[in-house]
Structure formats: structure tokens, C-alpha cells
N, C-alpha and C positions, 0 to 999 in steps of 0.2 A: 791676722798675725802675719806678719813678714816671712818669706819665704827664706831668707837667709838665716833667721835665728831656729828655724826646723833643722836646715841643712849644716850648719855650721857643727854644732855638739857631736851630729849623726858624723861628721866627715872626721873629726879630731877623735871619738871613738873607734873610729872604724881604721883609723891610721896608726894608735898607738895598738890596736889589740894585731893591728898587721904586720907588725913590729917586734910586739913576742912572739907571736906566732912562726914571725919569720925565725928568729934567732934558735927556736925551738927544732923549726925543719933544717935549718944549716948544718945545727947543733948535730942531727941525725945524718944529716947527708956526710957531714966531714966520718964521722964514727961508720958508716958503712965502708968494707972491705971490696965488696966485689962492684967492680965497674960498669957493668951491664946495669946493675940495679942504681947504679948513682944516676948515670941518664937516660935511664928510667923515671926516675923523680922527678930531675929537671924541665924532660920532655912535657911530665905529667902538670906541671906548675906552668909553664910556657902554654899549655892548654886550656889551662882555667884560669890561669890569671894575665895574660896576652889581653885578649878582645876586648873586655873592658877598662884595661890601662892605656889599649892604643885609641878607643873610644873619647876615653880625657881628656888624651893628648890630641883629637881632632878638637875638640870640641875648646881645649885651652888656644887651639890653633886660631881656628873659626873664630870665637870669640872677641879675642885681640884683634882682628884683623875687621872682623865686622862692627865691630865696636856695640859691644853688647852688656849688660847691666848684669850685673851679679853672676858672671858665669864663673869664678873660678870656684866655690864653693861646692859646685853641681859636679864639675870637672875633677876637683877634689875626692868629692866624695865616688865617682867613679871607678879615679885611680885606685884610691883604699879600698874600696868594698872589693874588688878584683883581686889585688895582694889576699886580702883579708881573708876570702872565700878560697882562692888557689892555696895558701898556707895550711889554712883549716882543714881542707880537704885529701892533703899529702899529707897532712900529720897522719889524720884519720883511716888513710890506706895503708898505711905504715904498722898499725895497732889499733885496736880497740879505745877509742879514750875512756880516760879516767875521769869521772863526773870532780873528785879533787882537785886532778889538773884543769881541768876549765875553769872549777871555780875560782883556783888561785891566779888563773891566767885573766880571768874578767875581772875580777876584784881590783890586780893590780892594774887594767884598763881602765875600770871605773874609776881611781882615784887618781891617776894620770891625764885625764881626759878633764875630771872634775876642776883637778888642781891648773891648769892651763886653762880654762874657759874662766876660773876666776881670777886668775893674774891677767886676762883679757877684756874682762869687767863683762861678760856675757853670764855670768853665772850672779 
């Protein structure tokens, strides 16, 4: 099996769920009053999600430059899975999650992700 059609669905999930995720933590950082705690957040997101988006972006670097076979996918799926994971994880410092909230957060990934891999004829 092709390594692209593993990494492809994995990179377009992992970008649409780093996407509510993100709008989720905005959503909380704009609603936070005290400023100490807002970059606090930031910092905290700049820490988990920094090293594997600037990883990507070597790697989207390198790539181009070397002239290398399928890397923007890999690169892709770097970027997001770092959003995805920093998002998650400053939600989840923030509050306890709600197994609800997840679900309706992945559900809405899953048919966003679904629906785009078959307007792309991958599905």
C-alpha cells in the first residue's frame, strides 16, 4: 500500500480536528479576563505545538530544495498533528473535558475529513 494514501486521510483529520480545536481554545483565550493567564496559554501552546510545526516546515523546506517524493503530506501531517496535540492539550489544562465535547468535536472531524477525501476522489 502507498504510503501517501496512509498519510493523506491521517494529515486532513488531523488538520480539520486542529481547527476546532483551535477555534475552541481562541474561543477561551479571548473570554479569559486576567492577562497573566492568557499568556500563560499562549506560552503553553507555543510549547507543544512550536517543535513539530517548525519540524514541517524544515522538512517542507528540505524537501523542495532536495527534490524529494511525497514529502508534503508527511510535512502536512506534522504541522497538524502539533496544532492538533498543542490545542488539545490547553483545552484539557483549562478543564476537565467532557467525553460529549470530544465526541461532538471528532464526529464533526470525522465528516469534514470524510467529506473532503471524497470530493478528492481518495475516499
Amino acid at each position: 500500500m502507498d504510503l501517501f494514501a496512509l498519510i493523506l486521510p491521517l494529515a486532513v483529520f488531523l488538520s480539520f480536528y486542529a481547527i476546532l480545536t483551535g477555534l475552541s481554545w481562541l474561543r477561551r483565550l479571548v473570554g479569559e479576563k486576567m492577562a497573566a493567564r492568557r499568556k500563560g496559554m499562549i506560552l503553553n501552546l507555543a510549547r507543544r505545538a512550536v517543535p513539530p510545526a517548525v519540524a514541517g516546515l524544515i522538512l517542507l523546506v528540505a524537501g523542495g530544495t532536495l527534490g524529494l517524493f511525497d514529502y508534503v503530506p508527511l510535512a502536512t501531517l506534522l504541522i497538524a498533528g502539533g496544532f492538533a496535540f498543542g490545542f488539545h492539550k490547553g483545552l484539557s489544562d483549562l478543564h476537565s473535558p467532557n467525553w460529549r465535547e470530544l465526541a461532538l468535536r471528532g464526529a464533526i472531524t470525522l465528516a469534514l475529513t470524510l467529506f473532503i477525501l471524497w470530493q478528492l476522489g481518495v475516499v
